[in-house]
One Martini backbone bead per residue (centre of mass of N, CA, C, O) as a GRO file, in nm:
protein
  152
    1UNK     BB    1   0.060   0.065  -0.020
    2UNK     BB    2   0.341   0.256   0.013
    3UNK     BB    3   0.393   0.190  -0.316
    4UNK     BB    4   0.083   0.365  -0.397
    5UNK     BB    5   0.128   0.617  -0.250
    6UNK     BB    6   0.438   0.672  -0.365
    7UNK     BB    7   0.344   0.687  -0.670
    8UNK     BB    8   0.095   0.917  -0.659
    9UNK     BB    9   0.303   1.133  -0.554
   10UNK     BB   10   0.495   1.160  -0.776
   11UNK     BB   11   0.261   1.218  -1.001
   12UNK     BB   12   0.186   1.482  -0.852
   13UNK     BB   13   0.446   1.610  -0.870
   14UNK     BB   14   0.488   1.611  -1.196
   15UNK     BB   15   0.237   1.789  -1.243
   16UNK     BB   16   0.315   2.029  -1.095
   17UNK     BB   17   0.589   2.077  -1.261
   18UNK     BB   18   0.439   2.107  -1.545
   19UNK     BB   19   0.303   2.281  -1.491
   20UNK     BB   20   0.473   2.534  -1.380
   21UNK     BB   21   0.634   2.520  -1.663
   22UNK     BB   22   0.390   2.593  -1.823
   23UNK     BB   23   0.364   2.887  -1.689
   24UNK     BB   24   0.585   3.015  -1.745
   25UNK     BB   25   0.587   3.010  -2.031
   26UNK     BB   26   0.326   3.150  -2.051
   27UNK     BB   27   0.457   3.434  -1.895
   28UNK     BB   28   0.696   3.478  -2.130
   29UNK     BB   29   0.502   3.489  -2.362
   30UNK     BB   30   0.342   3.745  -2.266
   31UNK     BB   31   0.579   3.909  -2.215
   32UNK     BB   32   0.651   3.965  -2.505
   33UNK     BB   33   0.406   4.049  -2.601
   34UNK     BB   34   0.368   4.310  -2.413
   35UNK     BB   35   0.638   4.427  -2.541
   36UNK     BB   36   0.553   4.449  -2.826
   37UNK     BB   37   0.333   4.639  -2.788
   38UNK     BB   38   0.479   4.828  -2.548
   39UNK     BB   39   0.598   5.098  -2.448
   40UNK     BB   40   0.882   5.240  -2.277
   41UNK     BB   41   0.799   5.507  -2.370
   42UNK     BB   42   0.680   5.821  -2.495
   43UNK     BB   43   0.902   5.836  -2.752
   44UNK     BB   44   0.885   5.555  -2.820
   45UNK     BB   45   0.800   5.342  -3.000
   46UNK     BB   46   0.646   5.028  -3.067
   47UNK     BB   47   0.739   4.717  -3.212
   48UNK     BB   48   0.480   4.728  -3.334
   49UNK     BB   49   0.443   5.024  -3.473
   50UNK     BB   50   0.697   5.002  -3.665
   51UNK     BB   51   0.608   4.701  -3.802
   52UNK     BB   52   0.329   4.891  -3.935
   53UNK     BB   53   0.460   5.131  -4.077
   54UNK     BB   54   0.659   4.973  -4.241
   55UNK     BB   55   0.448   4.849  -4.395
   56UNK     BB   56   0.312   5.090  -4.510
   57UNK     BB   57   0.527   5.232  -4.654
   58UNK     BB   58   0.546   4.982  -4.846
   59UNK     BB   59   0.315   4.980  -4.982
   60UNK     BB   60   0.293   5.269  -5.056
   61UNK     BB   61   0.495   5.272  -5.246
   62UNK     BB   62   0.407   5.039  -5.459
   63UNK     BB   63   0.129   5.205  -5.533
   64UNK     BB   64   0.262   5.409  -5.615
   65UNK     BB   65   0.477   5.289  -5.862
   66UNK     BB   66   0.211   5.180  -6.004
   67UNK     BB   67   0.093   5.438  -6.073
   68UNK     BB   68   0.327   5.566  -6.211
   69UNK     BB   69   0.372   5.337  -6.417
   70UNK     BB   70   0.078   5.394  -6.559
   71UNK     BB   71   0.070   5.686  -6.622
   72UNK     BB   72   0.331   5.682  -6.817
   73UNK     BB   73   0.239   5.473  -7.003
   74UNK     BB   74  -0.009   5.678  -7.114
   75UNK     BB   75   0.127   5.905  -7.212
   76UNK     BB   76   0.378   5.708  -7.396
   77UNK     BB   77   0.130   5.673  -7.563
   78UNK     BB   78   0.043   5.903  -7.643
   79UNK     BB   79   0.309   6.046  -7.769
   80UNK     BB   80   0.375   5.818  -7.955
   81UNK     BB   81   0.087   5.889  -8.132
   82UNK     BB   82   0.182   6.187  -8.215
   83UNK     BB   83   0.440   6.067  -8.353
   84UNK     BB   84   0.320   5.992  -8.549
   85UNK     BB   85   0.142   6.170  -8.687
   86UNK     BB   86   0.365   6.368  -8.736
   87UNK     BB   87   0.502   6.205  -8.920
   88UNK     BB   88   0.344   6.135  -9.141
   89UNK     BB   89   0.281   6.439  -9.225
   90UNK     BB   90   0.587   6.503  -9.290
   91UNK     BB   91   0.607   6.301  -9.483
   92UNK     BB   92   0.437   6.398  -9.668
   93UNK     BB   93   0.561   6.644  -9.733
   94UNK     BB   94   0.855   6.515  -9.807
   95UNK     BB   95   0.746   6.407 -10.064
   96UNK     BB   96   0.739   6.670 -10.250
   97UNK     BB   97   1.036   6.621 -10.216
   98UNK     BB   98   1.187   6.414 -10.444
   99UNK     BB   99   1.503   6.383 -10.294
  100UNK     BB  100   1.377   6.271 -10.054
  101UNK     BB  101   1.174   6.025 -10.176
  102UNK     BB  102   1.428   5.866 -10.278
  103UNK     BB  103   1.590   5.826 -10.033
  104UNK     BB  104   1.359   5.703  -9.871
  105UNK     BB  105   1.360   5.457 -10.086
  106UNK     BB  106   1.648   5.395 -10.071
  107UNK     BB  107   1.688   5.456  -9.750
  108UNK     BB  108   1.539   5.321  -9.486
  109UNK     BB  109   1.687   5.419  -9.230
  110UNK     BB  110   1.589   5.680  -9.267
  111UNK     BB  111   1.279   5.642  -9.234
  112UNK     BB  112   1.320   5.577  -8.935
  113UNK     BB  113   1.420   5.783  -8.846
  114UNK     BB  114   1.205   6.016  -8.930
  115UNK     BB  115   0.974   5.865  -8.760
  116UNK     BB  116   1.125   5.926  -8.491
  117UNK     BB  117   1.222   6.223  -8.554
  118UNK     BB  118   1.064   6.489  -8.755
  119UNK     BB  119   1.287   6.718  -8.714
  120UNK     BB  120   1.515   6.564  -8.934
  121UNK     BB  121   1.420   6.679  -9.229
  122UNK     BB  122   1.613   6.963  -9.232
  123UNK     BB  123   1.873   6.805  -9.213
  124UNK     BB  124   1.795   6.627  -9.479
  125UNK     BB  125   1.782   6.831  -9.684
  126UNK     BB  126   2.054   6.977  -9.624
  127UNK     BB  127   2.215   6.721  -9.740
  128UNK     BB  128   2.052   6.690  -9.997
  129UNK     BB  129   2.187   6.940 -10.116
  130UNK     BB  130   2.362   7.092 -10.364
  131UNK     BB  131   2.670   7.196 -10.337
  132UNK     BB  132   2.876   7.441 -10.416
  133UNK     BB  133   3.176   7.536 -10.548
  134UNK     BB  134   3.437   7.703 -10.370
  135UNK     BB  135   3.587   8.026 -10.524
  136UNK     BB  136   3.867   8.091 -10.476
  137UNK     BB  137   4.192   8.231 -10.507
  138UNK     BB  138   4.367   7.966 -10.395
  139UNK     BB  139   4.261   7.784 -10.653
  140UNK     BB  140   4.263   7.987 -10.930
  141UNK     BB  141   3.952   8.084 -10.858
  142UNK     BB  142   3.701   8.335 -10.971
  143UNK     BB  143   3.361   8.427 -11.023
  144UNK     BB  144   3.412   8.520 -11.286
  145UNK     BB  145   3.659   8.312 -11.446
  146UNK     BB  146   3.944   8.457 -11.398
  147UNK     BB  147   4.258   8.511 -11.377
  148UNK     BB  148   4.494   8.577 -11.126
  149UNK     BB  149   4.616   8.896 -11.061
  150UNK     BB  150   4.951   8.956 -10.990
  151UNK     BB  151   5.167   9.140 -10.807
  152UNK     BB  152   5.508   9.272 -10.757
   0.00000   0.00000   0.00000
């Protein structure tokens, strides 16, 4: 009888062991918890309201830089249709320049930079105007066409 009532002592020792080992382990965890709600004092946030902060900061920006980037693509469609529209014109001006129609047909190259550039017409006009021969007295021709005469 001594040897079953000082073993259901044991085990009742055993429990109430495991139940304190259990009551502190929830008190550390409870501790824990509450350290991380409550700050430490009236100047610092507490650690649940800083990463509260960040992850709204994060949102926050995540959300910004997609309607930025939703609103610059909308644009950069607007304004690349506008510079089509505008090359077009651009181009039909330019073919009624038979030297500039030819050149945009012979040269592809050119047709795509004009397409995407239609400011550059006037610059491929000018490249493409034939130039006159610069007559000075230095190559021994002047501009009447006689020759020149020095003196000594």
């Amino acid at each position: 009888m001594n040897i079953l009532l000082g073993g259901l002592l044991l085990i009742n020792a055993a429990i109430l062991v495991l139940l304190l080992l259990f009551a502190l382990r929830f008190r550390a965890i409870y501790q824990q918890i509450t350290d991380f709600i409550t700050s430490t004092d009236a100047q610092t946030p507490s650690k649940l309201a800083v990463v509260v902060s960040t992850a709204a900061d994060m949102i926050a920006r995540s959300l910004v830089a997609l309607l930025k980037t939703t609103f610059m693509g909308t644009k950069s469609a607007m304004v690349r249709g506008e510079n089509a529209i505008d090359a077009d014109f651009l181009e039909a001006k330019a073919l009624d320049n038979p030297l500039l129609s030819i050149a945009m047909n012979a040269i592809p190259g050119l047709r795509r930079t004009l397409r995407r550039n239609p400011a550059l017409i006037d610059l491929a006009l000018s490249k493409l105007q034939p130039k006159a021969p610069v007559t000075t007295p230095e190559n021994g021709h002047n501009p009447e066409g006689n020759q020149v005469k020095f003196n000594l």
